[in-house]
FIVO-571161 format. One record per residue (C-alpha): residue number from 1; residue in three letters; z, x, y. Coordinates in nm, 3 decimals. Layout:
<nodes>
[node NUM "ala" [Z X Y]]
...
</nodes>
This chain:
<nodes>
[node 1 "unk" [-3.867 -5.013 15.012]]
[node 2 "unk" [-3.934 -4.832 14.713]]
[node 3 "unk" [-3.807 -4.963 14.329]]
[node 4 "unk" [-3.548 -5.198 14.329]]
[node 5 "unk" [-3.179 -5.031 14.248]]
[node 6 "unk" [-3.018 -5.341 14.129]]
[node 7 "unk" [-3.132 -5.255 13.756]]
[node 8 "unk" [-2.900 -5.287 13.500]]
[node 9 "unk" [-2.909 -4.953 13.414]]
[node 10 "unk" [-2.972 -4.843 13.021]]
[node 11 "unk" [-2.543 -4.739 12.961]]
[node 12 "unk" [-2.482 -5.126 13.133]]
[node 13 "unk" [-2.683 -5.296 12.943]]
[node 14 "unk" [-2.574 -5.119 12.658]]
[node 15 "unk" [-2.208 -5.209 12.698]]
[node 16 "unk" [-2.304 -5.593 12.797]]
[node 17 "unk" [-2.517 -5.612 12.450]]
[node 18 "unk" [-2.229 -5.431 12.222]]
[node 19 "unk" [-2.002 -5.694 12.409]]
[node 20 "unk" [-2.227 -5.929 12.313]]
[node 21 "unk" [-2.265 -5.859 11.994]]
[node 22 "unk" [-1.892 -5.827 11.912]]
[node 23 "unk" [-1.795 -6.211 12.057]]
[node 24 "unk" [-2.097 -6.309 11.763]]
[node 25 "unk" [-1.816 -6.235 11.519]]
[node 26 "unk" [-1.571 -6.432 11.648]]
[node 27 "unk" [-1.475 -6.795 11.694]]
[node 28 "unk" [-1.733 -7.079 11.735]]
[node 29 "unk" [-1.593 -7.134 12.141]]
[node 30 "unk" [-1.567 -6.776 12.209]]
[node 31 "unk" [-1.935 -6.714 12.093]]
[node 32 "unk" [-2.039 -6.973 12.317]]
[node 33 "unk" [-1.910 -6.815 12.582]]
[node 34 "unk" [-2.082 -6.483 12.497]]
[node 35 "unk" [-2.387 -6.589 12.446]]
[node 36 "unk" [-2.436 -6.718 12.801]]
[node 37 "unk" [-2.477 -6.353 12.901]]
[node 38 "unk" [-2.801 -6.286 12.680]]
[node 39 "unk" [-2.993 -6.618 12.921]]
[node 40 "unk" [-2.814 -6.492 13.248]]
[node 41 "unk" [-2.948 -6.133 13.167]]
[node 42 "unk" [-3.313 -6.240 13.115]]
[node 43 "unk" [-3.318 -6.445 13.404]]
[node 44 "unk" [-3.186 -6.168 13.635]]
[node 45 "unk" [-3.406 -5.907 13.496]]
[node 46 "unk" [-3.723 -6.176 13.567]]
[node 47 "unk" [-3.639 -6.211 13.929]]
[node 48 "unk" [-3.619 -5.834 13.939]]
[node 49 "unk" [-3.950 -5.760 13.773]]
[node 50 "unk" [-4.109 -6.012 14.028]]
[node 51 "unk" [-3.952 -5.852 14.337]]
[node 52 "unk" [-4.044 -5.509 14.148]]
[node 53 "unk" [-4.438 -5.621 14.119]]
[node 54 "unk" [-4.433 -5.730 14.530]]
[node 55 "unk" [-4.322 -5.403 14.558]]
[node 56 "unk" [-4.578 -5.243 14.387]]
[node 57 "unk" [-4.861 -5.433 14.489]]
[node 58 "unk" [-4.761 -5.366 14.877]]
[node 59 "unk" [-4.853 -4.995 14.777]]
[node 60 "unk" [-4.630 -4.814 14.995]]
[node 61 "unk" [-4.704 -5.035 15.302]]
[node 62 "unk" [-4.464 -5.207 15.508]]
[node 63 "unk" [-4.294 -5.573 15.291]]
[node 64 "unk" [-4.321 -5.855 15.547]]
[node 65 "unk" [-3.973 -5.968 15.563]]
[node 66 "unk" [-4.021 -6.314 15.522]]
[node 67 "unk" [-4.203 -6.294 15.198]]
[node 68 "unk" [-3.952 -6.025 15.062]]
[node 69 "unk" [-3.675 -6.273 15.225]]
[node 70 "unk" [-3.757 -6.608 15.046]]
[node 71 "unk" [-3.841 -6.401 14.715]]
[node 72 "unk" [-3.530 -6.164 14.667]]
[node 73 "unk" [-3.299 -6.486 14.741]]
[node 74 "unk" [-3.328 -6.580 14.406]]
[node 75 "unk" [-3.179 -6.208 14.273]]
[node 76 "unk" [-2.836 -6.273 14.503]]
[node 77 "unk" [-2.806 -6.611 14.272]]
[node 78 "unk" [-2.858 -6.478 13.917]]
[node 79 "unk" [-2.634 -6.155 14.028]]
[node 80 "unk" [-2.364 -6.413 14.159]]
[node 81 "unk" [-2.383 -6.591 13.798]]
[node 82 "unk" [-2.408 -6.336 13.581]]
[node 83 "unk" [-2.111 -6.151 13.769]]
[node 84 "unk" [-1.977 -6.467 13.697]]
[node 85 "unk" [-1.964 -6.538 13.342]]
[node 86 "unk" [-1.895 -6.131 13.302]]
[node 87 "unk" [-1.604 -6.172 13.484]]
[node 88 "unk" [-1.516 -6.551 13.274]]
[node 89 "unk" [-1.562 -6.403 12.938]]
[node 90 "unk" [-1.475 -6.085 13.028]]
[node 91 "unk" [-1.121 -6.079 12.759]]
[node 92 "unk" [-1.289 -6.339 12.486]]
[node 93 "unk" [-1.614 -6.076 12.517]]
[node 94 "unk" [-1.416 -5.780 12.504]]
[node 95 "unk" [-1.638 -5.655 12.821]]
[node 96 "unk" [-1.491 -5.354 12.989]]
[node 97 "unk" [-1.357 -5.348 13.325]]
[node 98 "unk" [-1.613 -5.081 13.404]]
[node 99 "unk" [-1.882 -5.300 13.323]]
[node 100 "unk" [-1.762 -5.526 13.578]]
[node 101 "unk" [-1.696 -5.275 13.878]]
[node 102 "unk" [-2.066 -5.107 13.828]]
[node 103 "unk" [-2.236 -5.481 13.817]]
[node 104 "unk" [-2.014 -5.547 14.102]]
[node 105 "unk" [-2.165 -5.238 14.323]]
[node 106 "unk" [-2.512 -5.374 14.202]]
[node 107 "unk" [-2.475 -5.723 14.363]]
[node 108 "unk" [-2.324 -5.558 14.637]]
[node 109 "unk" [-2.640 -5.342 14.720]]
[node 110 "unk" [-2.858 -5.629 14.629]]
[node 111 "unk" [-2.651 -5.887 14.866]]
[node 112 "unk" [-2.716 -5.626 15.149]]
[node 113 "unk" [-3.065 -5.588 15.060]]
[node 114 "unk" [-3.154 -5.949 15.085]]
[node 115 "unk" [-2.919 -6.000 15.401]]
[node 116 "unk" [-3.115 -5.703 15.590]]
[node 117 "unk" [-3.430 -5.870 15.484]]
[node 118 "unk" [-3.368 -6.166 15.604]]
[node 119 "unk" [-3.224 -6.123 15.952]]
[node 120 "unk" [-3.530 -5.905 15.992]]
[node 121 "unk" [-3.746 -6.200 15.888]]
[node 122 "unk" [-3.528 -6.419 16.079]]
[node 123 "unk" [-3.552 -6.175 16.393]]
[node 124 "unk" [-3.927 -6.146 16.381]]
[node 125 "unk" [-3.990 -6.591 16.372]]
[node 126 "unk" [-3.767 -6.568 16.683]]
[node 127 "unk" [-3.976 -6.325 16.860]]
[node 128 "unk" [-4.281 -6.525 16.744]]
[node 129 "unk" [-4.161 -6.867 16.851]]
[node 130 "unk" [-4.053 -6.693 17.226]]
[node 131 "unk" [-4.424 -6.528 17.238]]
[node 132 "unk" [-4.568 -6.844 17.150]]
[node 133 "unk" [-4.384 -7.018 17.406]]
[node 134 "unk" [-4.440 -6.727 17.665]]
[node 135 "unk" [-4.117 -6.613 17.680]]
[node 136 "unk" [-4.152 -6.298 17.468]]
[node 137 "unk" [-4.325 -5.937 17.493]]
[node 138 "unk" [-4.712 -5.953 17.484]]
[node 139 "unk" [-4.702 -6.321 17.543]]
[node 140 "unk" [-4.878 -6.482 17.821]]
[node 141 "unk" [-4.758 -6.390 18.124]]
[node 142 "unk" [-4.701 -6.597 18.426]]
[node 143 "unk" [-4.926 -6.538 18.751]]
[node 144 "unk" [-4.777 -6.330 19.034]]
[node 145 "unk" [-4.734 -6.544 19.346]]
[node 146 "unk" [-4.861 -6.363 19.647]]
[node 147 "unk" [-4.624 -6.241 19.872]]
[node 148 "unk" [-4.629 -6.217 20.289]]
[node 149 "unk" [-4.822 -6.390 20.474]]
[node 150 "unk" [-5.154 -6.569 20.405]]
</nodes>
């Protein structure tokens, strides 16, 4: 699957950190409110560098979808809550409607990314479970009856 694409990339991060910084200046509530970003952020970019290092330690092989499913879950939640509180404090933050739309495509391709994972993971226990139970290709197969008479 390559490196992740859901970075924040160095112009995004850029204008969330000048945002930031601005809100510092201002009121006691409406610095609260900015600083939530900085936490969100960090957290995001953790789940990414995890997914990132599965990536890299696969070394070009195929992911198995379950693993990748049940550990790029977490990266839909802290892009749902960051997008969030962007979109909160976007006027007490001063954060640019820009900022918003490009996060917005991110969690969009990282939504889809964990959703195709997923139902692949979720395709392959189904085809497991009907092998298993010798209803499914390459599972045991049931004895041919003879046929005519005997």
């Amino acid at each position: 699957m390559g490196k992740m694409k859901g970075r924040l990339t160095p112009a995004l991060s850029a204008l969330i950190a000048a945002a930031a910084l601005a809100a510092l200046s201002a009121t006691g509530a409406r610095a609260d409110s900015c600083d939530e970003l900085g936490p969100l952020k960090v957290k995001r970019e953790a789940v990414l560098e995890d997914i990132n290092k599965m990536v890299a330690s696969n070394k070009g092989k195929q992911l198995d979808a379950e693993t990748f499913c049940a550990r790029s879950r977490p990266i839909v939640a802290a892009d749902n809550a960051f997008l969030a509180s962007l979109t909160k404090n976007k006027d007490w933050c001063q954060i640019p409607d820009e900022v918003i739309a490009q996060f917005k495509m991110i969690q969009g391709k990282d939504t889809q990314m964990t959703s195709r994972a997923c139902t692949v993971a979720a395709q392959m226990k189904k085809a497991k479970e009907q092998a298993e139970a010798g209803g499914g290709l390459g599972g045991p197969q049931a004895p041919k009856l003879p046929a005519g008479p005997l």
